[in-house]
C-alpha positions, 0 to 999 in steps of 0.5 A: 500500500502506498496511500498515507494518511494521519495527523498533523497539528498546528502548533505555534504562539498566538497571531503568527499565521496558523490559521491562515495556513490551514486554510491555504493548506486545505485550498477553502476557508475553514477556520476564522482569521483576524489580525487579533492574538488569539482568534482560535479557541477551539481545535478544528478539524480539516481533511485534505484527502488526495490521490495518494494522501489524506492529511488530518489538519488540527489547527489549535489555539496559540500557546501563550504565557499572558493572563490568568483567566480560565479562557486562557488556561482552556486556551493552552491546555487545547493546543497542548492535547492536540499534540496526543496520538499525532503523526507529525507537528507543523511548529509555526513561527513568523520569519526573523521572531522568536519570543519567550512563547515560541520557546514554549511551544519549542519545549512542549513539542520537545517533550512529546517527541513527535516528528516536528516540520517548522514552517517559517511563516510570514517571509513575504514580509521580510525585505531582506531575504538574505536574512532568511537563512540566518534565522532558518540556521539558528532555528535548526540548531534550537531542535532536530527539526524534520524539515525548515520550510520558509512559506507564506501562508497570505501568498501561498508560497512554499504551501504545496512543498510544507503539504508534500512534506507532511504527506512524507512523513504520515504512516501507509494507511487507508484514508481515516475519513471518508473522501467528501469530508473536510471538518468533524465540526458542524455547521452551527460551529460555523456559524458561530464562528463565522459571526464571532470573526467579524465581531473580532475583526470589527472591534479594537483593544480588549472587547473581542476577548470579552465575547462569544458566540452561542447559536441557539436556532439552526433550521433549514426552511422550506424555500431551503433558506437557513434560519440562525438565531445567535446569541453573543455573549459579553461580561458588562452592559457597557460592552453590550452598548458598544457592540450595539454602537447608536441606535443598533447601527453597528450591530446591523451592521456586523450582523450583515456582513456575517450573514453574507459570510454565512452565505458564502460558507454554506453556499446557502441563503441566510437569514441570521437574527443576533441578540446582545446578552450579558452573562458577568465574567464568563470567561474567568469562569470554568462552568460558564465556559463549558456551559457555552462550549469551550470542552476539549 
């Protein structure tokens, strides 16, 4: 047999690319994507299956030292099971940084002894490309890494030779999920985090992390419309009125272009309804989290 197929794990800190790189792995949009450090919270799922593979892709939160919260620590302790019964770790770092977090996810990846592949992200951003093989140098005497792939996950460059590369190292193996499937995540997951992307992209400083997103009502209609009714939790009043904006405008407005994302993921006609609710401190909060789906 000569078909591979297994896991591979993104792992890396907050904001340096991971998501981003899924999806272009994958060639489509699966996880959500912002500028913002710590956009993913939960693991995810994505299955690229082709003629001589099927790579099983977890994309997991950044793991991170700052913030005592219980967000944070559900943050950390997601990306480091993700590293459980895995045949290889993609380690992602940004081109030319190395920070105090990247040499936790090093030492974490490090003691699971896993085969691990570093993707150098973020080269498109560098001018000096000279500088490039230095940093690639210093990387490889950090840890006996399988592969250094410099890529650019915004542009795509190097993509299909990381792909190539984690296909070599997976066991002969029949495909673990069948051919048309891409996600083990349902589609109110999606929407969910479809509609928290933008409220994340769309608002500054502190306010994303204070928010999250509950779908309470998922029906297809009769015309095959689909009718989602979401819930977005914050933790003060104040938080409700600024994502309100004056006079609902900016509700209606981030409402809007979820629901056009909505559209777009599904291939489907939405009609997306939100409402604004307080539940005080949810995220220092282990039961509050559970009760809104963060459990590994």
């Amino acid at each position: 047999m000569n078909y591979r197929s297994g896991y591979a794990v993104l792992l890396g800190r907050p904001n340096v690319g991971k998501s981003t790189l899924l999806n272009r792995m994958l060639g489509q949009k699966l996880a959500i994507t912002s500028h913002k450090p710590q956009t993913t919270r939960h693991r995810i799922l994505g299955i690229r299956t082709d003629e001589d593979a099927q790579i099983v892709f977890i994309d997991t939160p950044g793991i991170h030292e700052r913030g005592g919260k219980a967000m944070n620590a559900y943050l950390n302790r997601t990306a480091h099971t993700a590293l459980i019964d895995v045949d290889v770790v993609i380690f992602v770092v940004q081109a030319l940084v190395w920070t105090d977090e990247d040499e936790r996810v090093l030492s974490a990846i490090a003691q699971a002894g896993i085969p691990a592949i570093a993707a150098v992200n973020k080269v498109d951003l560098v001018s000096q490309k000279e500088e490039l093989l230095p940093f690639m140098q210093t990387l490889s005497e950090r840890h006996a890494f399988a592969d250094i792939i410099p890529v650019s996950a915004r542009d795509g460059d190097n993509a299909g030779t990381l792909v190539e590369r984690v296909k070599s190292r997976l066991p002969e193996s029949e495909a673990i999920f069948p051919d048309d499937q891409i996600t083990d995540r349902s589609e109110r997951f999606f929407a969910a985090e479809l509609l928290r992307e933008q409220l994340t992209r769309r608002y500054h400083r502190e306010l994303p992390y204070s928010v999250t997103v509950e779908i309470e009502q998922f029906d297809e209609q009769e015309d095959g419309r689909y009718l989602i009714g979401a819930v977005i939790w914050v933790e003060r009043e104040s938080q409700r009125a600024i994502l309100l904006g004056k006079r609902g405008a900016a509700m209606k407005e981030t409402a809007t272009a979820a629901r056009k994302a909505m559209n777009e993921f599904f291939q489907n006609r939405v009609h997306l309804n939100v409402w604004i609710k307080v539940k005080k401190s949810w995220s220092s909060d282990e039961a509050s989290l559970v009760s809104l789906g963060y459990t590994e």
